[in-house]
TIVOMAR-692088 format. One record per residue (C-alpha): chain; x, y negated, z negated. Coordinates in nm, 3 decimals. Each point is the difference from the previous one (the first is absolute). Layout:
A, X, Y, Z
...
***
This chain:
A, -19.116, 1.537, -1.528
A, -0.055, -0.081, -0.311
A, 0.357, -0.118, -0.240
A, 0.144, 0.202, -0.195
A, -0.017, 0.021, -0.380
A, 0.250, -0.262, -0.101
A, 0.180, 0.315, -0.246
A, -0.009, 0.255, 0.278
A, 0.183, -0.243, 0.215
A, 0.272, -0.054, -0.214
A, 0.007, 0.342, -0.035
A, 0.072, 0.072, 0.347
A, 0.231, -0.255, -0.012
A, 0.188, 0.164, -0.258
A, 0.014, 0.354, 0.194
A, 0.111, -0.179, 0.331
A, 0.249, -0.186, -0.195
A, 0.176, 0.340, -0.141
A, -0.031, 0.168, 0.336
A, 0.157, -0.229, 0.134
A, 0.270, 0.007, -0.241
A, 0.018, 0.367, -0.038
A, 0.081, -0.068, 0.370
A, 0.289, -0.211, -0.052
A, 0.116, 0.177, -0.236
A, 0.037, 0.325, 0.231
A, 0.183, -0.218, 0.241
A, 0.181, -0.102, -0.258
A, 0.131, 0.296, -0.119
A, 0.071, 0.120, 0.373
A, 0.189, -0.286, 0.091
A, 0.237, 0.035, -0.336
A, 0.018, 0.414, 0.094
A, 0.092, -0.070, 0.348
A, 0.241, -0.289, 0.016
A, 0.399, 0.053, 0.104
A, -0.093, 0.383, -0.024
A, 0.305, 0.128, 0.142
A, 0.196, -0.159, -0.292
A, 0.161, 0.124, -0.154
A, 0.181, 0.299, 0.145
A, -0.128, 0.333, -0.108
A, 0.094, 0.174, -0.365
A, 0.098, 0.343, -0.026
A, -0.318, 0.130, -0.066
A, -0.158, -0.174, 0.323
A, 0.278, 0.139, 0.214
A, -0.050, 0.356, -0.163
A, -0.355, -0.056, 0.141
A, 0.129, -0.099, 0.320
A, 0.230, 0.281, 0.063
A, -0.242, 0.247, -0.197
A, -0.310, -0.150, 0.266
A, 0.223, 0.088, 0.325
A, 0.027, 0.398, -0.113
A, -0.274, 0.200, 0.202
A, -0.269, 0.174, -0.221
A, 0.144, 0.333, -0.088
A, 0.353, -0.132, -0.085
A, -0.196, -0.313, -0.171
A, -0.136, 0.235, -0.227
A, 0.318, 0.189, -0.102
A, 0.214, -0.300, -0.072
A, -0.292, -0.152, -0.237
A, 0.020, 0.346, -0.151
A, 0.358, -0.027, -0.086
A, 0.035, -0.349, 0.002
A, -0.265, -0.227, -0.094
A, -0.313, 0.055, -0.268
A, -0.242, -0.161, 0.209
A, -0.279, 0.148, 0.285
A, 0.053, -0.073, 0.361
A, -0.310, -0.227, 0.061
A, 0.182, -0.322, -0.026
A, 0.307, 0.108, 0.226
A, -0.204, 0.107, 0.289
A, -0.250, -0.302, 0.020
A, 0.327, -0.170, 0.050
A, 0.151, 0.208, 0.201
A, -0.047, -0.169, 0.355
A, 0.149, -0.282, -0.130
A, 0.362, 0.140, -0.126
A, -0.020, 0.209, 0.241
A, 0.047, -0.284, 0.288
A, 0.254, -0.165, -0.273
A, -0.163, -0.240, -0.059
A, 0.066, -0.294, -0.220
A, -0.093, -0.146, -0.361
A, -0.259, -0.112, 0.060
A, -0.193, 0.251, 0.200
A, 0.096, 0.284, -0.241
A, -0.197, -0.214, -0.253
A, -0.251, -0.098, 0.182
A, -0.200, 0.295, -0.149
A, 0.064, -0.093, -0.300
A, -0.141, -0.351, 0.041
A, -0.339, 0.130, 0.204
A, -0.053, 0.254, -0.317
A, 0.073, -0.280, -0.247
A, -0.262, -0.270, 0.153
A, -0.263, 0.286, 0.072
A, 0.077, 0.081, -0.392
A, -0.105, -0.391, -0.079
A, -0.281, -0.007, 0.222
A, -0.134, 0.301, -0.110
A, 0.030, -0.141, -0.360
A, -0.134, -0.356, 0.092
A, -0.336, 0.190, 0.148
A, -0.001, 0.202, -0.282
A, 0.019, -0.317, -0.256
A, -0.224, -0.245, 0.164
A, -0.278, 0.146, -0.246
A, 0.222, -0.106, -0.307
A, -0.065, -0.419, 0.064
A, 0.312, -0.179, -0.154
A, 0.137, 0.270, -0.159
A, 0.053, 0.240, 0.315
A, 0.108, -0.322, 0.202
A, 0.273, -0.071, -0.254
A, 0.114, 0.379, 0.086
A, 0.003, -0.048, 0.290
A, 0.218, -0.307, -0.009
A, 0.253, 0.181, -0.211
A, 0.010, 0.271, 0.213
A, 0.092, -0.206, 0.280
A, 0.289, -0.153, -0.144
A, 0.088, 0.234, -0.243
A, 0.397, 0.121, 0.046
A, -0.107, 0.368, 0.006
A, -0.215, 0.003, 0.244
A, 0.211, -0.239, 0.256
A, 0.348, 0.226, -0.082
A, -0.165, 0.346, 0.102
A, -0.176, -0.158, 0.280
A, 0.318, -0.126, 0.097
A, 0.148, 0.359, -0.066
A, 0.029, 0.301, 0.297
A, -0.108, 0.248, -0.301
A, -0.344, 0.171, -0.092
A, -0.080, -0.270, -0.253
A, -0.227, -0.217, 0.178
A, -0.170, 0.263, 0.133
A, -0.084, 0.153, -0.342
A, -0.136, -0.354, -0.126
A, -0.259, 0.058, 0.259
A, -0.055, 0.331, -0.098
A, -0.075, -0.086, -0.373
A, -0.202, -0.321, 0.077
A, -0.234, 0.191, 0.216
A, -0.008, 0.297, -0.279
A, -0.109, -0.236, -0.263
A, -0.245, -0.220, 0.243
A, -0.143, 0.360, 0.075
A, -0.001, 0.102, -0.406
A, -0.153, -0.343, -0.052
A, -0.283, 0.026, 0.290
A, -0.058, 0.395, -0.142
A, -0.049, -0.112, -0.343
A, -0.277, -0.268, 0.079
A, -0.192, 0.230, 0.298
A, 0.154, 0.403, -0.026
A, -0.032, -0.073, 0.359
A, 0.188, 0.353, 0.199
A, 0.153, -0.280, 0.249
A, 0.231, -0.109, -0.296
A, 0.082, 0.392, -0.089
A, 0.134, 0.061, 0.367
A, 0.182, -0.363, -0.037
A, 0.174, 0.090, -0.300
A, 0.095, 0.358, 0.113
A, 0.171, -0.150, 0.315
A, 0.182, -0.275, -0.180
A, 0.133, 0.267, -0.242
A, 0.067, 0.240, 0.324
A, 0.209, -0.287, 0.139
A, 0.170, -0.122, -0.253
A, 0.124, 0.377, -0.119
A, 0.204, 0.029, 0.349
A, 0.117, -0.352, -0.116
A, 0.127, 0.000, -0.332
A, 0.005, 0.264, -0.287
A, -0.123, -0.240, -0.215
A, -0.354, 0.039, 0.123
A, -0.030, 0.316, -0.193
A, -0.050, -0.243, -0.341
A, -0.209, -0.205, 0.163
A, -0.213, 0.286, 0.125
A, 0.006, 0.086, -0.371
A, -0.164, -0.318, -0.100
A, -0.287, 0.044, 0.297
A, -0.075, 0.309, -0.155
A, -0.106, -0.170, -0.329
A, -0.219, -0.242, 0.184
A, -0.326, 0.228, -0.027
A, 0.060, 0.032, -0.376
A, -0.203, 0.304, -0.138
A, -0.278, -0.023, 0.225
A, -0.085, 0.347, 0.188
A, -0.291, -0.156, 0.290
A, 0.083, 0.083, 0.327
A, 0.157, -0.345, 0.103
A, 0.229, 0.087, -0.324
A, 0.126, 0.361, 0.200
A, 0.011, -0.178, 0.384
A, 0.266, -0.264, -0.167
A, 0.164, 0.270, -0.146
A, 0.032, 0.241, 0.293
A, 0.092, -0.312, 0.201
A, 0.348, -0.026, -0.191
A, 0.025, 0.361, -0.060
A, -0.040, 0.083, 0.401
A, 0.268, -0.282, 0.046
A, 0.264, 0.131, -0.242
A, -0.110, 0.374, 0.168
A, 0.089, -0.195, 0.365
A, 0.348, -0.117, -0.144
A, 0.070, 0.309, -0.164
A, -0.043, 0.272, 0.271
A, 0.186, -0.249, 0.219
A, 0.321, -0.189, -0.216
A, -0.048, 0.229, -0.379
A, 0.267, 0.184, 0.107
A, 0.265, -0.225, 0.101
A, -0.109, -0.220, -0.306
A, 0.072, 0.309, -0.224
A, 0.357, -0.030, 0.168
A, 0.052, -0.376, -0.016
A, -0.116, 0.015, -0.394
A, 0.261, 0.219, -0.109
A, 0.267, -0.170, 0.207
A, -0.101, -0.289, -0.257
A, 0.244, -0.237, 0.162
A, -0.098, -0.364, -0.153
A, 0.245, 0.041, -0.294
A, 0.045, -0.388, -0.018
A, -0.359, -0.045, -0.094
A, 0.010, -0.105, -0.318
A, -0.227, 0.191, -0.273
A, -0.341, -0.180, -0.145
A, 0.024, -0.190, -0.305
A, -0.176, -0.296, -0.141
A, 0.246, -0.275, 0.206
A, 0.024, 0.198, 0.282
A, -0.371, 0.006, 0.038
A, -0.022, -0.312, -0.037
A, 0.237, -0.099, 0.268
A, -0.183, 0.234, 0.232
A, -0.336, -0.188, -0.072
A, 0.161, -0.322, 0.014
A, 0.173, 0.010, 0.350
A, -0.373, 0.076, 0.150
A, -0.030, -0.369, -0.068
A, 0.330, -0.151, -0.050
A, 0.360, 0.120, 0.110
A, 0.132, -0.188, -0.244
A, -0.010, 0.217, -0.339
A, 0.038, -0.288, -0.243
A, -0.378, 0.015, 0.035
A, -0.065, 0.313, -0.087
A, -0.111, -0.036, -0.376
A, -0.299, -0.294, 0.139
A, -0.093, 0.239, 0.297
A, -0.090, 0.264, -0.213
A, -0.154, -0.216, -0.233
A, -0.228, -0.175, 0.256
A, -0.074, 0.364, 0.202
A, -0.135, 0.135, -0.341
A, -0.187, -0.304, -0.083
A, -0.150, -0.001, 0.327
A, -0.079, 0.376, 0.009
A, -0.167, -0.038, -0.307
A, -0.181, -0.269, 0.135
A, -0.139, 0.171, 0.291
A, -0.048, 0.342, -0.139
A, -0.233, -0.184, -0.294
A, -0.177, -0.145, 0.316
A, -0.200, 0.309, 0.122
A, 0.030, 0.313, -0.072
A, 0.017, 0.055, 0.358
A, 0.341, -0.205, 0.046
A, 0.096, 0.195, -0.327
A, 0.018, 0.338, 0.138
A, 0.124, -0.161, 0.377
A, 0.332, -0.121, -0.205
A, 0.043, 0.288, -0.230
A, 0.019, 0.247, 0.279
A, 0.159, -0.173, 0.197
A, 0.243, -0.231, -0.132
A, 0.049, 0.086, -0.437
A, -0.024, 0.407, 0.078
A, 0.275, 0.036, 0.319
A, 0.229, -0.314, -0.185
A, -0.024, 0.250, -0.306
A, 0.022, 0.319, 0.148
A, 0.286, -0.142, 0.241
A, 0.203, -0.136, -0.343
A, -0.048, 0.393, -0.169
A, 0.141, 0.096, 0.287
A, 0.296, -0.201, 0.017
A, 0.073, 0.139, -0.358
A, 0.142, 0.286, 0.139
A, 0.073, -0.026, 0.379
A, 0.129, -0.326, 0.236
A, -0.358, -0.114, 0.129
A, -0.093, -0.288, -0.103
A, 0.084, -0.321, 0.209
A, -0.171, -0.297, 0.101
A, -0.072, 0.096, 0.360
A, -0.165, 0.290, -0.094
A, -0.253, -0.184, -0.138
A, -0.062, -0.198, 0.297
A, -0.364, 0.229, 0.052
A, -0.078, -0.229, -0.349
A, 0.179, -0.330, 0.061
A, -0.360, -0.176, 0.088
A, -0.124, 0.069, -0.391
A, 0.303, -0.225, -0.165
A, -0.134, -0.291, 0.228
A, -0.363, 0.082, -0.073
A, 0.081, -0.009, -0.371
A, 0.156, -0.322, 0.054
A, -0.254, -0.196, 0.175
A, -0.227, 0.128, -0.283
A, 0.202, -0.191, -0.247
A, 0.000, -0.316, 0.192
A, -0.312, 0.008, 0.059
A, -0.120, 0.050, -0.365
A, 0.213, -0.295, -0.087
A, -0.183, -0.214, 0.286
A, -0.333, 0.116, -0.147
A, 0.113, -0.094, -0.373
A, 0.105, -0.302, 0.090
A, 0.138, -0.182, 0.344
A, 0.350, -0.136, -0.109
A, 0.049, 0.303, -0.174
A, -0.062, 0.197, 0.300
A, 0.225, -0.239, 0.227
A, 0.306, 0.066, -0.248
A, -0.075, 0.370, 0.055
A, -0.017, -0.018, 0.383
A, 0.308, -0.134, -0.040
A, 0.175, 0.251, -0.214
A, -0.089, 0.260, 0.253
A, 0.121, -0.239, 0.259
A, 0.372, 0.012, -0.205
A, -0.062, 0.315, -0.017
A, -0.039, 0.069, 0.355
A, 0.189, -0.256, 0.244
A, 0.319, 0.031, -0.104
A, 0.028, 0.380, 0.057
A, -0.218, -0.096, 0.305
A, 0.250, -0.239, 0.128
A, 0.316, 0.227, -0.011
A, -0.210, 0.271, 0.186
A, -0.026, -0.143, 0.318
A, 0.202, 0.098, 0.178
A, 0.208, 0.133, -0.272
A, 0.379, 0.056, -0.103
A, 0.201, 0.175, 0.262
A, 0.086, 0.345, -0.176
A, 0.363, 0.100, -0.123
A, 0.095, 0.216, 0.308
A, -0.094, -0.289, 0.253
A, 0.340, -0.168, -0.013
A, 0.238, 0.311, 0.038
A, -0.231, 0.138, 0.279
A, 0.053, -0.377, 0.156
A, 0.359, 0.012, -0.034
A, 0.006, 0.368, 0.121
A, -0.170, -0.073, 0.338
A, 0.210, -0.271, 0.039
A, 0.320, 0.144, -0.062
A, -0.060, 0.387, 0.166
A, 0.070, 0.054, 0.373
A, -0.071, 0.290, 0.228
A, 0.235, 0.278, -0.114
A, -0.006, -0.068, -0.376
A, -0.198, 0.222, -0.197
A, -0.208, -0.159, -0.310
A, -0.021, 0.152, -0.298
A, -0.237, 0.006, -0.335
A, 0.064, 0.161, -0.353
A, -0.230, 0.122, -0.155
A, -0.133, 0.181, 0.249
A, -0.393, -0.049, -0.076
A, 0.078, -0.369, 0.125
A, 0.009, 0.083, 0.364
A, -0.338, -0.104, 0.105
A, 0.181, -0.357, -0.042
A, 0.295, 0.048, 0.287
A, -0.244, 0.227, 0.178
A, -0.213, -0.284, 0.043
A, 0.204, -0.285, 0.061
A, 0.300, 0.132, 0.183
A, -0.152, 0.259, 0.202
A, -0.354, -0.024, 0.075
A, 0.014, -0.367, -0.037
A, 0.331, -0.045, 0.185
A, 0.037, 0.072, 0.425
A, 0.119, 0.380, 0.067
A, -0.102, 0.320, -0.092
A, -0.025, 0.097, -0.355
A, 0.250, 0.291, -0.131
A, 0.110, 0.140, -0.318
A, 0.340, 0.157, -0.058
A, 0.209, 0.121, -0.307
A, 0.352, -0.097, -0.067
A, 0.195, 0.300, -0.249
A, 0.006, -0.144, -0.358
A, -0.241, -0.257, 0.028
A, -0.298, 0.065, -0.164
A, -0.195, -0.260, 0.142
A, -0.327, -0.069, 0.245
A, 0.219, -0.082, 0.320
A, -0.137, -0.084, 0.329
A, 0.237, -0.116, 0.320
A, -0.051, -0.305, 0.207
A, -0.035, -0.005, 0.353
A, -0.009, 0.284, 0.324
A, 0.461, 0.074, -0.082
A, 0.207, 0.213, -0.184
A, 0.054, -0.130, -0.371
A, 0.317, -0.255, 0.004
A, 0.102, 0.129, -0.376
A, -0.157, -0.287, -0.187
A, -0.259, 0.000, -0.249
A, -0.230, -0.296, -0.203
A, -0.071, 0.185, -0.308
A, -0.305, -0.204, -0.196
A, -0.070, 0.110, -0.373
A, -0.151, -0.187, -0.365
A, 0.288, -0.128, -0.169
A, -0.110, 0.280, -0.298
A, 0.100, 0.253, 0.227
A, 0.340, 0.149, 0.007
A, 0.156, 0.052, 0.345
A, 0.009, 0.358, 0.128
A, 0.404, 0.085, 0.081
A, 0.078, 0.017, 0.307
A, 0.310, 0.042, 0.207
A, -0.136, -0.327, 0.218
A, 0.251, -0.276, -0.112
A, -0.123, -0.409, -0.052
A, -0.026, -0.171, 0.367
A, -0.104, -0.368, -0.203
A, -0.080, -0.090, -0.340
A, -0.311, 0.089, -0.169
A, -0.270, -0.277, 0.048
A, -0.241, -0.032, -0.314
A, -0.384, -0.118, -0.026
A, -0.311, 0.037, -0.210
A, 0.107, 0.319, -0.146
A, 0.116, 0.167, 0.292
A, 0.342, 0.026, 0.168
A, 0.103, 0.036, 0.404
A, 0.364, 0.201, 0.018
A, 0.190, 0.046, 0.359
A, 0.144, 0.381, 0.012
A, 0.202, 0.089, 0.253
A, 0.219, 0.348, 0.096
A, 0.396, -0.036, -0.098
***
């Protein structure tokens, strides 16, 4: 057999050697997604999922309706688990499967890019975003996946108008409406992808979304009608120009000191690849400027816009990253090694404090609840909407059968422990900003105070 070409060889070389970091990388990422994952204990939000996930279908559906602003697709894929009671770290298992399908799916999708899509893929292994919602029983990881295979499939219809990349789109959209809401803007975007062209490839991407958003509609429009007006998420701050800027910043770093040199490198980077091709061009406006845009006009007015419901666009701040680095590298070497290692500043810090993560405010008073209450006492939370949290840990997570009770003038989630007859104490838990409802229950011990919440003993006179 004759040798190969002496540049062909290094050639191959050079595609082995970034397969077989692309490979390391994935394991990489895994490993950091994956380790001590039942640390720490669950948030409030995880346990809503965990109590919401045990409901059967019908009532599922009625408590999101009244209760939540977010479809059912999420709660019922995890469903087996909370149903068995699982523990941390199964609930977010799902989570953590979703989140390194998301960064394979990317990685397979980059491997065309040479350095530049292997520096994305990098950052999207270790980036704090991605690790904290894999790490997360919530629908976020699951709609990373969803908008990294939307954009691989507007990327791979924008080079071939191939109908296999229509039907991918349409499904990813389909899925990630009975995820998150926030799919509808990024729907928006796919639309734009076609531009002004009326072939027929133009009209089968089209009718791809459209049938999707007709799916979601016929099936969920109603209820989301109902959970829009409820328009619960008052503590969602409004858009303006910091805000904005914090939301774009914690995609790459938790820590918002950063946010004015995030922007600045995501819009340098942008730039940089949308000047690229015109291809690329279109692939970010639709899909990353156009939803981050239409998402900010829409925070003008209602309580939408948060980081984690941009997660379907999380992979286009990393892609815009590793663009900059690697225009530095190409300009010059030591300039691009002081720009690898801005984004690594960037990066491992916020990296570092996300695995496995701060314990969250409630986990202390929960602890000290469990280990004070007995059979016979009944355990208490104010405001009500926090039960999910003593559902969870006392009842379903705690031997003996689970069972709610009131008590007159205590407006409060209460739930009693153990198979007997209440013994006339109660552990009321509430946020230190809350006043305590009156009651005719006298002290039983003095208050006990931590992270913003209090634990009070009531007891009958």
């Amino acid at each position: 057999m004759a040798a190969k070409p002496p540049a062909a060889a290094r050639r191959l070389a050079s595609i082995d050697g970034r397969t077989a970091l692309t490979v390391g990388l994935i394991v990489v990422g895994a490993l950091l997604r994956s380790v001590d994952l039942g640390r720490p204990a669950l948030d409030f939000d995880e346990t809503f999922t965990a109590m919401a996930a045990r409901m059967p279908f019908g009532q599922l559906v009625g408590y999101l309706r009244r209760a939540d602003a977010h479809p059912p697709l999420d709660y019922l894929l995890r469903r087996p688990i909370a149903a068995a009671g699982a523990g941390e770290a199964a609930l977010r298992a799902p989570s953590v499967i979703l989140s390194v399908a998301a960064l394979v799916v990317f990685a397979v999708w980059m491997r065309r890019r040479g350095w530049i899509g292997l520096l994305a893929i990098a950052f999207m292994a270790v980036a704090s975003f991605q690790i904290t919602y894999a790490r997360d029983a919530r629908m976020y990881a699951g709609m990373t996946l969803v908008g990294v295979c939307a954009a691989f499939a507007a990327d791979r219809w924008l080079e071939t108008s191939r109908t296999s990349a229509s039907v991918a789109v349409s499904g990813a959209v389909l899925v990630g409406l009975f995820l998150h809401a926030s799919t509808l803007v990024m729907a928006a975007g796919l639309g734009l992808i076609p531009g002004l062209r009326r072939d027929s490839a133009a009209w089968e991407w089209r009718a791809g979304i459209v049938a999707a958003l007709a799916v979601w509609g016929g099936l969920w429009g109603s209820v989301f009608r109902e959970q829009a007006r409820r328009a619960g998420a008052s503590w969602i701050p409004h858009t303006s120009p910091d805000y904005l800027a914090r939301t774009l910043n914690e995609l790459v770093s938790s820590y918002s000191v950063t946010r004015l040199v995030v922007v600045a490198v995501l819009t340098i980077g942008t730039v940089i690849l949308m000047c690229g091709d015109r291809h690329t061009a279109r692939l970010l406006a639709c899909c990353f400027v156009f939803p981050v845009a239409m998402s900010a006009a829409i925070g003008l007015r209602a309580h939408f816009l948060l980081p984690r419901s941009l997660a379907y666009l999380s992979w286009a701040p990393l892609l815009a990253m590793a663009a900059v680095v690697e225009v530095a590298f190409r300009r010059w070497f030591a300039l691009g090694v002081v720009a690898l290692a801005g984004a690594g500043l960037l990066l491992l810090p916020s990296t570092a404090a996300a695995v496995p993560g701060p314990e969250p405010a409630t986990a202390a008073v929960i602890s000290r609840t469990r280990t004070l209450a007995r059979d016979g006492d009944a355990v208490a939370v104010h405001p009500q909407f926090l039960g999910p949290l003593t559902h969870w840990y006392l009842s379903v997570r705690r031997p003996g059968p689970e069972r709610s009770m009131q008590i007159p003038g205590l407006e409060s989630d209460v739930l009693l422990l153990g198979p007997g007859a209440w013994d006339g104490r109660v552990w009321l838990i509430e946020p230190t900003s809350y006043s305590t409802p009156r009651t005719a229950l006298r002290p039983c011990a003095a208050p006990w105070t931590r992270s913003g919440y209090r634990l009070l003993c009531l007891a009958r006179s």
